[in-house]
C-alpha positions, 0 to 999 in steps of 0.5 A, spaced: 504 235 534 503 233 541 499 226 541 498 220 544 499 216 537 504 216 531 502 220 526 504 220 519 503 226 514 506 227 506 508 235 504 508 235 497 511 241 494 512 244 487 518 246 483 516 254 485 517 251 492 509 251 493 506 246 498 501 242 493 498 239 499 499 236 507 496 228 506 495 224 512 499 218 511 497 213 517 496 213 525 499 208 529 499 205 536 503 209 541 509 205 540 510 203 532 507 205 525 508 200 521 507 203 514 511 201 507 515 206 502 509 204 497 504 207 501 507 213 503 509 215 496 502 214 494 498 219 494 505 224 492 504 220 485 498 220 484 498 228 484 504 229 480 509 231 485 516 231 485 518 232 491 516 232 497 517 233 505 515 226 510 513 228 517 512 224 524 511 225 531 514 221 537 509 220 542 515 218 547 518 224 545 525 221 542 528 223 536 533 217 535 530 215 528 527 208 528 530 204 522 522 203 519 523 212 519 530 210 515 526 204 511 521 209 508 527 212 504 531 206 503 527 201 501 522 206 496 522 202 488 528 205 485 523 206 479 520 212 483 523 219 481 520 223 487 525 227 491 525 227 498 527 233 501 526 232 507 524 226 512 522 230 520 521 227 526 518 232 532 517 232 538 513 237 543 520 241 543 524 240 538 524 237 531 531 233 527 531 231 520 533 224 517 538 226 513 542 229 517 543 223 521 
C-alpha cells in the first residue's frame, strides 16, 4: 500500500468469516481524507453485511491514529447494526488496529 495519497477501502465479511467483497471508499490528499461514518457504511448496508474490516494507508508513514480514523466508528448512526471487526492503519512496514488503541 505504498501510495502517495490516502486510500480508504471497506471489507465486508460474512457470518462464515467469508469476504463478500473489497469496496474502495475515498481517495485523499496526501495530508487528510475527510470522509463521513455514512459514506463508509454505505455500500456495507447496501450488500447485507454485518460486519466488516476498515482499512487505510498513511502516506506520512505514521501509525498514531487521527481523531477523524476513531470518528468513523464513534459518530456512526447508533440505528446502524453492522459489527466493525477491525479498523487497520498500514504503513509500508508495518500495520496497527484501531481498537487496540
Amino acid at each position: 500500500m505504498a501510495q502517495a495519497r490516502e486510500h480508504r477501502y471497506s471489507i465486508s465479511i460474512n457470518q462464515a468469516s467469508n469476504t463478500l467483497y473489497i469496496e474502495f471508499i475515498t481517495l485523499g490528499s496526501h495530508k487528510s481524507n475527510n470522509v463521513e461514518p455514512l459514506n463508509v457504511f454505505r455500500i456495507t448496508i447496501m450488500k447485507y453485511s454485518l460486519c466488516g474490516i476498515l482499512v487505510h494507508n498513511d502516506p506520512a508513514e505514521s501509525l498514531i491514529p487521527y481523531k477523524t480514523d476513531k470518528d468513523i466508528i464513534d459518530l456512526s448512526p447508533p440505528i446502524l447494526i453492522i459489527e466493525v471487526i477491525a479498523h487497520l492503519i498500514m504503513t509500508t512496514k508495518t500495520y496497527i488496529s484501531l481498537h487496540n488503541t
